[in-house]
N, C-alpha and C positions, 0 to 999 in steps of 0.2 A: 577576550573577543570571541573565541571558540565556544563559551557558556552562552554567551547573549545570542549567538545564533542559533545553538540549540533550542533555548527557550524560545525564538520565534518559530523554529520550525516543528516544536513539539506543538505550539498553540495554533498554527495552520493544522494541523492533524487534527487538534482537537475540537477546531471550529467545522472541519467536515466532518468530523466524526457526528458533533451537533446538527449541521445540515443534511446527513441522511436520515437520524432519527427525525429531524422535525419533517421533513421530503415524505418520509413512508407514512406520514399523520396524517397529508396533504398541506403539508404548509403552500404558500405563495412562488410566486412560478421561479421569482429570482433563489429561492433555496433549493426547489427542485432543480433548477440549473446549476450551482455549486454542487449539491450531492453527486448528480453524471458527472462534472470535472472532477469529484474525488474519486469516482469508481473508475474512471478513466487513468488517471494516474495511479491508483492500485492497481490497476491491470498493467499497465506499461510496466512499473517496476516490478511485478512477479515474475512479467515475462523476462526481464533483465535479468534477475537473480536465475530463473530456471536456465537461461541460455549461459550465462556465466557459470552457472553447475555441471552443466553439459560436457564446456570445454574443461575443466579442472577434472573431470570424473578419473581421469586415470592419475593423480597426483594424490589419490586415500580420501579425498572429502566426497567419499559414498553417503553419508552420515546426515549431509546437507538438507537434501533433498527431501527427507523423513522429519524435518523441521517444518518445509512450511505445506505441511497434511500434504503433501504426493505419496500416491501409493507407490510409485515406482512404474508402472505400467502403464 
């Protein structure tokens, strides 16, 4: 059960993946409306991951943060 959900939620990723490259070409309005809902929720969960790094920062996972490109500052 745990596979088959991954593969749907690998294939949502990969279909915005598809609709910001087709969006930045000018595709049609309903893919440039998908590609803002993928960059919308790529932004919400960075921001999740950085605020969840934030509160662990004094538990040694300094380390994190230098993953997803933060200079630290």
């Amino acid at each position: 059960m745990m596979l088959v959900l991954l593969y749907i939620v690998m294939a949502v990723l990969a279909a915005g993946l598809v609709a910001m490259v087709w969006a930045s070409r000018g595709g049609p309005r309903w893919v440039q409306g998908v590609a803002k809902a993928t960059m919308v929720v790529s932004e919400l969960a960075t921001a999740a991951v950085r605020k969840s790094g934030r509160s662990n920062s004094n538990s040694g996972n300094s380390g994190d943060a230098g993953a997803l490109g933060d200079s630290g500052s």
